[in-house]
N, C-alpha and C positions, 0 to 999 in steps of 0.2 A: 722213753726217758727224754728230757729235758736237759739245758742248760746246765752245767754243774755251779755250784760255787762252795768256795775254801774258806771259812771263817777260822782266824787263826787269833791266839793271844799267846800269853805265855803258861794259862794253867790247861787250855784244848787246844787241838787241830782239828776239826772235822768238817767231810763234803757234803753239802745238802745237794739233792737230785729232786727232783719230780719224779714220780712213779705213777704210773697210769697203768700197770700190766694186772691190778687186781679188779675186783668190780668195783668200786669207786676211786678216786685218787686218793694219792698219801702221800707224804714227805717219808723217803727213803734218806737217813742219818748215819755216816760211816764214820768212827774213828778211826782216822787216820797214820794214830801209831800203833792200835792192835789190830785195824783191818774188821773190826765188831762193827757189825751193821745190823740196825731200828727198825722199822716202820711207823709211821703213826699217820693214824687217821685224821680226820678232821675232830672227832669227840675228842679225842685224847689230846690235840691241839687248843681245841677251844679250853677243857679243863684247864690247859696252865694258866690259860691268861684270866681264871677265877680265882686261883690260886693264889693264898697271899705268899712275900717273902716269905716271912716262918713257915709258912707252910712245906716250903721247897727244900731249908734248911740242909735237913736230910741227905737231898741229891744232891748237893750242891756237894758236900762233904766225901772228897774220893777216899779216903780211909773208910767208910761204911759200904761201897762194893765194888771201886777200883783194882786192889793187894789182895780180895778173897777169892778162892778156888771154887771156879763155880760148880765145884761138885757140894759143897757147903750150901749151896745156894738152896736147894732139892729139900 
């Protein structure tokens, strides 16, 4: 692992790390108020930034998987 850092506003809080423990690297993504931690690759990084806004819409929106029981999730 690498350096941490805390991006914080007032709708997230969360710590980006470097992750190097898998076979390639990846940005490891913690929220900070439930302790829920990410991964993502380089593909799955690159996708966002082809991504338009609307396309994101969606995530962006915590009412759509923020409040849900991730047994709903399944």
């Amino acid at each position: 692992m690498s350096e941490d850092f805390v991006l914080k506003n007032e709708f997230a809080h969360v710590t980006v790390k470097l992750d190097r423990s898998a076979n390639g690297d990846r940005l490891l993504i913690q929220d900070n108020r439930t302790g829920k931690i990410s991964y993502f690759d380089p593909l799955e990084l690159e996708s966002l930034l082809w991504s338009t806004h609307k396309e994101l819409t969606n995530l962006l929106d915590p009412s759509k998987t923020r409040w849900i029981d991730e047994a709903d999730d399944i």
